[in-house]
N, C-alpha and C positions, 0 to 999 in steps of 0.2 A: 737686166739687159741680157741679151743673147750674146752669144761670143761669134767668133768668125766662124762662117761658113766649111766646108772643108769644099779641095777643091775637086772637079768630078773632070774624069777625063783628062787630065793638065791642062783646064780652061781655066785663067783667071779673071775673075768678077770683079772688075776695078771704079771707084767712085770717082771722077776725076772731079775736084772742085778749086775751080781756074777761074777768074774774071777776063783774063787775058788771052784773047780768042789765040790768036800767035803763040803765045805758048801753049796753048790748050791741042793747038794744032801738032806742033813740034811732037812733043810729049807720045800723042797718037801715032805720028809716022815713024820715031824712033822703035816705039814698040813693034811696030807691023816687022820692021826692017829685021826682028831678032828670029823671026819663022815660027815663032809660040805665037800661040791662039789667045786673044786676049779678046774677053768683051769688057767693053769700057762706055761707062754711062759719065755724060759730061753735064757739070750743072754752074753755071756762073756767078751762081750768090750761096750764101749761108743758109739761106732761109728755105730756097728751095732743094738744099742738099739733104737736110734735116729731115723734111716733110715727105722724101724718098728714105731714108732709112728710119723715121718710122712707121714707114709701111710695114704692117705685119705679114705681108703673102711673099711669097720669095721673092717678089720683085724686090727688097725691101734689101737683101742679104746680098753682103759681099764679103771678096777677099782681102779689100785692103781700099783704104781713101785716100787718093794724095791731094794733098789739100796744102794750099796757099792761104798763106796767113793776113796777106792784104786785103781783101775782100770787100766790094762794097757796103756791104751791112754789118761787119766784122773785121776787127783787125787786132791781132798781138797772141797770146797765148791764151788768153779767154775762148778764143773761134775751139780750141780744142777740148777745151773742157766742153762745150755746146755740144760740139760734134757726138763725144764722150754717154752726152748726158740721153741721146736717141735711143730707141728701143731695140735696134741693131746693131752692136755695137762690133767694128772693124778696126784692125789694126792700122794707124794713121803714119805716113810718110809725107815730113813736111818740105813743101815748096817755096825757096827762098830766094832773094836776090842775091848777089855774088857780095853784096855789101852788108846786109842781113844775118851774117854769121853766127853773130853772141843774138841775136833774136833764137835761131836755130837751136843754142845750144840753150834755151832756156825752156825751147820746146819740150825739149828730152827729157826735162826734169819735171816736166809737167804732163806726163803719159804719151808722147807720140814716141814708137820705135825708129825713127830713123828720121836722116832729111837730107835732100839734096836742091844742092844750087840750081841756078836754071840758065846754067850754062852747063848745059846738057853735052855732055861728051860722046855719048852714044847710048844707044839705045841698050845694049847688054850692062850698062852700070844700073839705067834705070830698071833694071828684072833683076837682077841682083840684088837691090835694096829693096824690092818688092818681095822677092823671098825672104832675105833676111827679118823684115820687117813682120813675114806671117807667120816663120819660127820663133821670133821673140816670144811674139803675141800667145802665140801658144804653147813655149815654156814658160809665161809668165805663168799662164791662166792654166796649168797642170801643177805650179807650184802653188799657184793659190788654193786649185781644189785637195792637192794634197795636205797644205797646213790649215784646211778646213778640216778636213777627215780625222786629222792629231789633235786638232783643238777640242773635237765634239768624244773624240776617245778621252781626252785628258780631263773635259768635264764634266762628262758620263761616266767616269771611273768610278766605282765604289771606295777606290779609299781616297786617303789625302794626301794629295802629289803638290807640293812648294817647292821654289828656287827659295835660297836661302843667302843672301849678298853680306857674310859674314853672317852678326844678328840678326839681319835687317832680312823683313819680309818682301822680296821682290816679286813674286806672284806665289797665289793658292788658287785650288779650282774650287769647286762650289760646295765638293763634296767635303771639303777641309774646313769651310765657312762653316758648313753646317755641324762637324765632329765636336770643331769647335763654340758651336752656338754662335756663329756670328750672324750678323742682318745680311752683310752683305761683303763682297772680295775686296771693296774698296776702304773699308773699315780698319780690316788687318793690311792690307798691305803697305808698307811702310812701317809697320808697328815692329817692334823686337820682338823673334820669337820665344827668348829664353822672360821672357814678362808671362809668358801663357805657360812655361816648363813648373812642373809641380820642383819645391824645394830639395826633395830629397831625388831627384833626376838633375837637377841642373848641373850636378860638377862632370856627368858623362854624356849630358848635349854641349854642355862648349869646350868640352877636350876634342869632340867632331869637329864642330863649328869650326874651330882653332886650327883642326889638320887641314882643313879642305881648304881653308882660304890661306893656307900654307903653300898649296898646291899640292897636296896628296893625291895622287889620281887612282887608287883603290878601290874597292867596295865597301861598306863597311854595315854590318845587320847589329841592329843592338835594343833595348825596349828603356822605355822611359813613359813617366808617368803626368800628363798635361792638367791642369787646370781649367776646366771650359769658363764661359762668361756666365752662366747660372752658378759657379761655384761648386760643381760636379767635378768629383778626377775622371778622367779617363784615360785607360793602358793603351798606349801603344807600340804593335812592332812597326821597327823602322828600317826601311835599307836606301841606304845612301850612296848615291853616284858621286864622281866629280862632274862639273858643269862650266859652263863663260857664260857670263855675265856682263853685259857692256864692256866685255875687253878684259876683264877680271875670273879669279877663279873662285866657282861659288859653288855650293851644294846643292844637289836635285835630293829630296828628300819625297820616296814614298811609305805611307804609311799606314797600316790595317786598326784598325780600333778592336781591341779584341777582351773590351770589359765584361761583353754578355758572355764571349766565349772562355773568357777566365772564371766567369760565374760557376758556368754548366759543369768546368772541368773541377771546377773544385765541390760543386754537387756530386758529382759521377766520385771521386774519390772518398767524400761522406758517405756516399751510397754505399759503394764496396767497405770503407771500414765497419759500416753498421751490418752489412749483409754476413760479413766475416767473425765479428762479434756475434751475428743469431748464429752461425755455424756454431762455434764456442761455446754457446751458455751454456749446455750440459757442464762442460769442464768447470765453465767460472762459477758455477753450482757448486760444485764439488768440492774449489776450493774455497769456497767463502763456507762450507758448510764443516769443513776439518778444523779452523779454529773453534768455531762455535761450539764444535763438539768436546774437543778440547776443555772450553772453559766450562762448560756446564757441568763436566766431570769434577775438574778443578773445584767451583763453585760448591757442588753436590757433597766432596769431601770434607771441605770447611763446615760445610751445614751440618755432617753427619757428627764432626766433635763438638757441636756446640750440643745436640740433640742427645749425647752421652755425656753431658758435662765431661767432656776429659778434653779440652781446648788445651794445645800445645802451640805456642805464640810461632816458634819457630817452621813448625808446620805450618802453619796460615802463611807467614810470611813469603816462603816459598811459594804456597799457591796462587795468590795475589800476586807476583812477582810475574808468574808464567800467563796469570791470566792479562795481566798487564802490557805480554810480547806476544799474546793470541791476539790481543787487540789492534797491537803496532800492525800484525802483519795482516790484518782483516782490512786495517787503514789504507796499509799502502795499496793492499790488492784495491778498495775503492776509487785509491785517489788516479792510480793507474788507469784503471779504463774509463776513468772522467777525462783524466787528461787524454787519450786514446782517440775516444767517441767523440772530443768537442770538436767543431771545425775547424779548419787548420789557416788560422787568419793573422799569425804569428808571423812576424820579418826573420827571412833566413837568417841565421847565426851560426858561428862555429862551436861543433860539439864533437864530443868522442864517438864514434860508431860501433865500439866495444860498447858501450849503454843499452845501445839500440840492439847489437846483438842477445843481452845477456836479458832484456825484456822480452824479448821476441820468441827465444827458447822459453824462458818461464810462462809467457801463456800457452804454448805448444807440448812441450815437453809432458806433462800428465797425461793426456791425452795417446800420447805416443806411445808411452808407456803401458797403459793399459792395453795397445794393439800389439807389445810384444818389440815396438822398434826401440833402436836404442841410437840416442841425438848425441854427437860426438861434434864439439867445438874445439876447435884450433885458432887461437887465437894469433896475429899478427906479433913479428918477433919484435917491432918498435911499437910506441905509441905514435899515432898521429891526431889532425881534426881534420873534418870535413864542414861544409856550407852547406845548409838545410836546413829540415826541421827535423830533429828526432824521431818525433813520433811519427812522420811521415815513412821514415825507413825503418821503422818498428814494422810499419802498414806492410810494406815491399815483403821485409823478411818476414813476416807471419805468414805473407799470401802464398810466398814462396815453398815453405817448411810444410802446412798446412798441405797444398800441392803436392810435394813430397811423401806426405801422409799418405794421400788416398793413394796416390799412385802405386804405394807398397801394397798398402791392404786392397787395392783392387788385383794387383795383379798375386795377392799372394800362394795362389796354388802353383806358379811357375817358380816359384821363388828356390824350388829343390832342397826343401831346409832348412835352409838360411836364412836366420832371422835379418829381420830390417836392419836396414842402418841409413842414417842420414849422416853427414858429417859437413858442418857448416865450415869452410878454410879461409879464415883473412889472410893477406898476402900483401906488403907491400911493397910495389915498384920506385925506388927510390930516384931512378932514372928518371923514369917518365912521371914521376910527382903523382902517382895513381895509386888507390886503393881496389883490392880487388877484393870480393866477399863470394868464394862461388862455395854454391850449396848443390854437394852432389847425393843423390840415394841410389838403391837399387829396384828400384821399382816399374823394370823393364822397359826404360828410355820413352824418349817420345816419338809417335810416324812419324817418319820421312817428309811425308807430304802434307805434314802440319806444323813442321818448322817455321814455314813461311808465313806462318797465318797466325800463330799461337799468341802472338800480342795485337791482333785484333780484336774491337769491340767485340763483345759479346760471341766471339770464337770461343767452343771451350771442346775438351776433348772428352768428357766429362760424361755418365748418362745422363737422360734427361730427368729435371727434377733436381740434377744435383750439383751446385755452383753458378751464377751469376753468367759466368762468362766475362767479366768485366776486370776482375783482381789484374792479372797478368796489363790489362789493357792501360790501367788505371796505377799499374807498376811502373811499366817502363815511360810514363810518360810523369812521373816525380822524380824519376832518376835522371832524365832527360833533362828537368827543370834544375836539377841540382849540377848539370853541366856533365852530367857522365852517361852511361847509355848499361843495356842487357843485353850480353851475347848467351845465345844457348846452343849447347850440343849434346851429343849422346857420346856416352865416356862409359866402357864398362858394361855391365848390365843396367844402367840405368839413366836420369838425365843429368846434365849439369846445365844450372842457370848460374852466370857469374856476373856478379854488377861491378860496373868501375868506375871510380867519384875517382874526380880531382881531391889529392891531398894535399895539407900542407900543415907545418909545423911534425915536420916527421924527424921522430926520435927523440922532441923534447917530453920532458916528463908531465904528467899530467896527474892534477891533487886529486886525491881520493875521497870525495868527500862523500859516499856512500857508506852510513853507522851499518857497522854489521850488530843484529840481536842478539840480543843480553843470551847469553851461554847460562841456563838458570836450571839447575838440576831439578828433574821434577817429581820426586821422592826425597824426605829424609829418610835413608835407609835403614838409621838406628833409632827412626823414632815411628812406629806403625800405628793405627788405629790398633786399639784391643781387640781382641776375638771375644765376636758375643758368642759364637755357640764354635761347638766342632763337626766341620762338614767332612768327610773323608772319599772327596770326589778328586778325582783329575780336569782341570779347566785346560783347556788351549788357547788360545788368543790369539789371532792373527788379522792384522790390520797393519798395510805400506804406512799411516802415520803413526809414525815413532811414538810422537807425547801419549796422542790416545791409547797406544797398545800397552806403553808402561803406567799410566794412570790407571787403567782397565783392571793390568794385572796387578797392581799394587792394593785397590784395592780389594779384588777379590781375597787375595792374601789374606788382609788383615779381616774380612769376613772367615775366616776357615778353610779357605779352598787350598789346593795344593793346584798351585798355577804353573804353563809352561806358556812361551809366547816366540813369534817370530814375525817377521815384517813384513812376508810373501808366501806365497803358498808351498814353493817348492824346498822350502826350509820349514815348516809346518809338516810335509810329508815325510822328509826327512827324520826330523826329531819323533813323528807317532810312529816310525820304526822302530826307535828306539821303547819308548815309555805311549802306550796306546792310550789317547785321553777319554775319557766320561761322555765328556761333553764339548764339544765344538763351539767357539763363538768366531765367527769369521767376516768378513770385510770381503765384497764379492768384488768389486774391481782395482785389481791388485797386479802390479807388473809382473812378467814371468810363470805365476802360472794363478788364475784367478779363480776365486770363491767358488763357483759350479762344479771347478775342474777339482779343487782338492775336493769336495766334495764326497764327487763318487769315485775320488781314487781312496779315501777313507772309509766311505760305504760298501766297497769292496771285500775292504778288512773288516769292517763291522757294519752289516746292515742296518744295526739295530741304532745306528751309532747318533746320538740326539744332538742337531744343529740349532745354533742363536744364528741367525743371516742379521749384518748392518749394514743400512746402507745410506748413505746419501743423492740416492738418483729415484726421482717417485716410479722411472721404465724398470727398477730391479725388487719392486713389490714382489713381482711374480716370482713364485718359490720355484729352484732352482731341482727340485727332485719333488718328487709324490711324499707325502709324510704319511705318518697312520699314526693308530697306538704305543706301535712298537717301535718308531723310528720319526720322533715328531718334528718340525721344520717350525723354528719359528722367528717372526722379521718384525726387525725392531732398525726403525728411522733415524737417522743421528739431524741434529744433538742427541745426546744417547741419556734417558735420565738412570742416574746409576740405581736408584731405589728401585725402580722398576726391573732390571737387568735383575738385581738382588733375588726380586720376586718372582721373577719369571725360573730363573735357577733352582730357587725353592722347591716351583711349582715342576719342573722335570725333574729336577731329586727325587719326589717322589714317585712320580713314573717308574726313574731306574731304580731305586731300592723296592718298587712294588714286583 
């Protein structure tokens, strides 16, 4: 139906529907009498009032019907709904008699805006109720188009918007029907919502539910986990209003379903820890390849007394023992980046974050090392625990440290000297119940104008080719999830990223239940292999792993050699000050100063000077200096087989004694 007309010029368009010529008369001359221009069309039945409004040509449209309820064809509060029911539809002002009153006021209740008796007092009361009567009409029919326009917004919404009357489901829109698999709005409404709340959500929807019909008039955002009617969970966030409710106070609940997008984010985090691990595999090469070398030495020497029938039990013992804690620690290096790499679908728990620290430097720390940086932890002066998952802030601080890596080694020609340094610093706020982990380097800060942006996706500052863009992204939004956030600044020469979790349980002790390995000496000193022949060379031995360099040099020993050994290059150089050796066997990536570099600070002294290269990286085949006749180069793979070292020794002994 069409609504009222508007009016043009201050003319109003009046239906008059009168049986009563007399008053139909009055009615007219009262109006003239007020000096407003009225056109007024007079119809004396129902039938023929109807049949004019609806007419669809503008004859058809008015401002307003005053209509008498006696009518011959019509009579009581039905004549208005009629009226109502035309295809013109005008705001109606009923006509009564002075006795008629409770008729009138039954009128009102049944859509007419106004009524007056017909004991007509003057013509400015009847314009009066005739304006009032086309203001009504058109704040009704401005609020009705307006709670149409909120209704199609609140069922066109994307998420799920419910009143919540206590339990009790007092409306959902369509889009909640459907989150939740339902047929239809009528299904759930009425029903309890905490019947649809997944188990492990329900003790924090009706501690809500409880405040709001408490009358809490707050906000309140929180996430909880629903059970659909297929038997599907699905997450969602929630933020909640206060509301009324038939006179009550009740919950407005909206809600975003965000299980695909809990999907993606925890994709995007797989993605980054595995992208971070291909960064690493050199390292975790490296050191999955240092025990093995270890044991195969180990192994090699057992075999060699069984091969000279002089088997010394105690010796074995010992070897077996070491290869026993090569193995522990080949284990844990496995079981470590299994539990790292798997997806992270574990319910947060509280743990130490000193854990997470001291894993996080051990896959970094080699690495670092070989650049020359040196990783300096400060641990927090209490213990405390934080809500997470471990290895999730294993994830953070690697991304983070890592970051701090390149940042050094790219910027290191500005560096003026100064070796790297990271220093990771816990710090706890016992105030504010916060942990703080900021990891600062020198690795000439971050722009300015990418502070802002630096934990956006796929933002990186990085050359191309090198980094993801995603770690930083994919950081602060686990830290985020763990209730705490990532501030960064430039401090110094360089950057500081600091993360801050909620703490608690600060300052109580916490069990140690990490075995530290077997302390197993890896030589019996007074019990050696025999010397099968006598070799009268100077061996060197240089290799950063400890077992390997004294296994190496133990047994060269008990072959003949007169051995000297060190764990780095620049104690290698060192010591060939002292006593110049034969023969070089060296380990080329080594902290402080590496395999190349002693090298040719050796070949300096002796050109002639004959190198063993070991290595465990297949990029450090390539020989590190030109070799010839006189100064041969030779590269040998760890595991390291010792017969072969033996041989290869031999085989330059005769060189240099030719």
């Amino acid at each position: 139906m069409n609504g009222p007309r508007l009016m043009t010029e201050n003319r109003f368009r009046i239906l008059l529907v009168e049986d009563n010529p007399g008053d139909a008369f009055l009615v007219k001359t009262l109006l003239e009498e007020t000096g407003e221009r009225f056109e007024i069309e007079h119809r004396s039945d129902l039938a023929s009032a109807m049949a004019l409004l609806n007419d669809v040509s503008p004859d058809g449209a008015f401002d307003v019907v005053l209509l008498d309820l006696t009518l011959p064809d019509s009579s009581g509060v039905e004549t208005i709904r009629r009226i109502r029911s035309c295809a013109n539809s005008a705001p109606v002002v009923v006509l009564t008699g002075h006795k008629d009153e409770e008729l009138a006021f039954e009128a009102l209740q049944h859509g007419a805006e106004d009524y007056l008796t017909k004991e007509f007092p003057d013509g400015r009361t009847i314009r009066r109720s005739i304006r009032y009567a086309i203001e009504r009409s058109r704040a009704e029919q401005a609020l009705k188009e307006s709670e149409e326009r909120y209704r199609k917004l609140v069922e066109l919404a994307p998420e799920l918007i419910s009143v919540l009357s206590g339990e009790e489901i007092a409306y959902i829109n369509q889009q909640g029907v459907s989150i939740l698999h339902g047929s239809d709005s009528s299904e759930l409404v009425g029903r309890s919502f905490m019947e649809m709340v997944h188990p492990d959500s329900r003790e924090i929807m009706g501690e809500y539910i409880a405040r709001y019909a408490g009358g809490y008039t707050g906000r309140a955002d929180f996430v909880i986990m629903c059970r659909r009617g297929d038997g599907e969970n699905v997450e969602l966030e929630v933020s909640a209003i206060a509301f009324t409710h038939e006179g009550a106070p009740a919950m407005l609940m909206l809600a975003e379903d965000v299980t695909e997008k809990r999907k993606i984010e925890r994709q995007l985090v797989q993605t980054s820890k595995l992208a971070t691990l291909g960064e690493m595999a050199a390292s975790v090469a490296h050191e999955m390849n240092q025990p093995l070398n270890v044991i195969r030495m180990a192994a090699d020497t057992c075999a060699l007394q069984y091969e000279l029938e002089k088997v010394q039990p105690s010796f074995q013992r010992e070897r077996l023992s070491l290869i026993s804690g090569q193995t522990r620690r080949m284990a844990e290096i496995i079981r470590h980046l299994q539990i790292y790499s798997r997806p992270d679908e574990d319910d947060f728990e509280l743990f130490d974050p000193m854990r997470a620290v001291t894993r996080a430097v051990d896959m970094v720390e080699h690495d670092c090392r070989l650049a020359g940086i040196v990783v300096d932890v400060v641990p927090a002066a209490e213990n405390c625990q934080v809500l997470g998952r471990q290895v999730q802030l294993e994830q953070v601080l690697v991304n983070m440290l890592t970051n701090a890596r390149d940042a050094i080694t790219e910027n290191g020609d500005d560096a003026g000297g100064i070796g790297g340094l990271i220093r990771l610093t816990a710090m706890l706020d016992a105030d504010q119940e916060v942990l703080r982990i900021a990891i600062n380097d020198n690795g000439g800060g971050v722009p300015e104008d990418a502070i802002g942006l630096i934990f956006h996706p796929f933002f990186t500052t990085k050359d191309v080719g090198k980094g993801t863009g995603l770690g930083l992204s994919v950081s602060y939004g686990i830290v985020e999830g763990m209730g705490g956030h990532i501030d960064v600044r430039n401090e110094g020469d360089g950057a500081c990223f600091e993360i801050v979790l909620p703490a608690v349980h600060i300052g109580e002790n916490a069990g140690n239940d990490v075995d530290d390995p077997d302390d197993v000496p890896l030589l019996p000193q007074q019990e050696r292999l025999p010397e099968t022949r006598s070799r009268n060379l100077r061996i060197m031995v240089v290799d950063d792993e400890i077992d390997a360099m004294e296994i190496i040099a133990a047994y060269l020993e008990a072959q003949g050699f007169s051995v000297s050994a060190a764990s780095d290059g620049e104690d290698a150089l060192a010591m060939a000050g002292v006593v110049q050796p034969d023969i070089l066997i060296t380990d080329i990536r080594m902290p402080q100063m590496d395999g190349n570099s002693l090298v040719r600070a050796l070949r300096e002294r002796n050109p002639a000077l004959p190198v063993i290269v070991m290595t465990g990286h297949p990029g450090d085949a390539d020989r590190p200096v030109e070799d010839g006749d006189d100064a041969p180069v030779m590269v040998m793979s760890k595991p390291l087989d010792l017969k072969e070292l033996l041989a290869t020794l031999d085989e330059i002994s005769e060189v240099v004694a030719g």
